[in-house]
N, C-alpha and C positions, 0 to 999 in steps of 0.2 A: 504494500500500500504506500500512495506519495508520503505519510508521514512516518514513514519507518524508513529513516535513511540510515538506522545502526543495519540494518537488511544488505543494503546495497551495498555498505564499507564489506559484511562478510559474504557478498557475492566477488567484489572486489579481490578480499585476501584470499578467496576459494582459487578465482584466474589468475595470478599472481603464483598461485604456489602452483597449480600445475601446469602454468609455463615458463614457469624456472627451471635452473640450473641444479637441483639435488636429486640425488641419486634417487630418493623416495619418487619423487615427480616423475621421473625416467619411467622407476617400475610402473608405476600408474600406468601412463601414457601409453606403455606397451602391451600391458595389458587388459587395457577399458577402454572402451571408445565412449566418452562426455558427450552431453547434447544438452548445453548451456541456453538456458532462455534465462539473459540477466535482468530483463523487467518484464512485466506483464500488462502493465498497467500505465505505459506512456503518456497515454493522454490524458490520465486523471492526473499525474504529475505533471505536466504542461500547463493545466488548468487549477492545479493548486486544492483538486478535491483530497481529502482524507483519505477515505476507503474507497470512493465509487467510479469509475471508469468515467468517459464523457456522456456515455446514453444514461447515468447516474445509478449504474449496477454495480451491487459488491461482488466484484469478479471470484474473491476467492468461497462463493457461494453457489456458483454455477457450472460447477464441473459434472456433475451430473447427468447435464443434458446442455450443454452449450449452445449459442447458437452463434450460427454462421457471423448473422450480421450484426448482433447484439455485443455478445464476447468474442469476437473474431482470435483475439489473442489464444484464451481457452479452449476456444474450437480447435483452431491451428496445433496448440502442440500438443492436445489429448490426440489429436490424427496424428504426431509424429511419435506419439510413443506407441499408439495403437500398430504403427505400420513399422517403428521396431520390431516389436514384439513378434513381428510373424516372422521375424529372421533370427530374432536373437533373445534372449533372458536378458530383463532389466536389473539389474542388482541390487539399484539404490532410486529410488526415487526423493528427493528432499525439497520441498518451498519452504527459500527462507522468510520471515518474520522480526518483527520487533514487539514484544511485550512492555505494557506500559505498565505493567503490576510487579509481576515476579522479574525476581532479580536474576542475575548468572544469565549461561546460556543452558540450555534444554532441549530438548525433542519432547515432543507427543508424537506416539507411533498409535498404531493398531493392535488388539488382541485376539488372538485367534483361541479362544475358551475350548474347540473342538480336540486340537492336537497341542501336547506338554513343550512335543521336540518343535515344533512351532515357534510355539510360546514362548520357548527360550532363544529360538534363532530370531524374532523379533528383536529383541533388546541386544542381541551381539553389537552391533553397531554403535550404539549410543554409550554401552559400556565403553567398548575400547577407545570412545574419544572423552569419554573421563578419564581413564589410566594417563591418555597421553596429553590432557591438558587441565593446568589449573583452577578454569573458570568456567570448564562445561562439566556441571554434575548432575550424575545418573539419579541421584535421590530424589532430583526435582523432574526427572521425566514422568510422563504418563502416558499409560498405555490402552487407556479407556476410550471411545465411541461413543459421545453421546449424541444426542437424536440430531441437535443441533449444528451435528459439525459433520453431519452424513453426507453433504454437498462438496463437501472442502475436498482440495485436492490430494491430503494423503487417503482419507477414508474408502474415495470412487479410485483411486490406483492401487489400493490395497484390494478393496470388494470385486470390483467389476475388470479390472486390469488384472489380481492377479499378482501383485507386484509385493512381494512379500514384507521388504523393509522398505514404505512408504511412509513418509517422516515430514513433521512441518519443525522444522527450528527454529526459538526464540531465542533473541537477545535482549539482554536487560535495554531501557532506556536512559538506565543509569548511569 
């Protein structure tokens, strides 16, 4: 959203480190192919809206069923991941966010209640980036689906895509 510009700084340090010079970046790069959408929402940051797009939609409410003309943006890359998908496994799905409450950085992912081993390869991800950093903690994630966040882009990439670790990231405003 235009008012989460801590969003874009960690879209920023994301491009940044994997087209650098370290050897971590390297391994990446050779073996993931990225498919970076750095904003979504151009025009409602053009126009200085908060959360709503220019047709005055909360874009990250419409993934569910996008449309063409409406959210062109959401339409567009729910069809590039869909038309991944028919060639390859997505690994990671993540839209980042800026939290104006909770502090640190966080994930909210998905729970899969059906399968354990699931259950636990959800949260692989979000652990291993609290081992490796000081200010993202696992204790502040969550892994709950509530009704209200069934539109949102990790829920429908997790439900309907498929996409096992599908993750919104928050950072503090702080």
């Amino acid at each position: 959203h235009p008012g989460e510009s801590n969003s874009s700084w960690m879209m920023k340090g994301v491009i940044d480190f994997l087209l650098g010079p370290s050897l971590d970046a390297k391994i990446l790069r050779d073996n993931f192919i990225f498919k970076i959408v750095p904003m979504l929402n151009p025009d409602g940051v053009i126009n200085g809206n908060y959360r709503c797009s220019l047709a005055g939609v909360d874009l990250n409410r419409r993934w569910m069923e996008p449309s063409k003309k409406l959210t062109p943006t959401i339409y567009s890359t729910k069809m590039m991941i869909k038309r991944f998908l028919e060639d390859r496994e997505v690994v990671l799905f993540c839209d980042l966010h800026g939290h104006s409450r909770k502090h640190n950085i966080f994930m909210y992912g998905c729970e899969n209640r059906d399968s354990p081993e699931a259950r636990l390869k959800e949260r692989v991800f979000p652990k291993l980036l609290s081992e490796l950093s000081d200010t993202f903690l696992f204790r502040d994630c969550s892994f709950r689906v509530q009704k209200a966040k069934e539109s949102t882009a990790r829920v429908v990439g997790w439900r309907e895509l498929g996409i096992l670790n599908s993750f919104t990231m928050e950072a503090t405003f702080a």
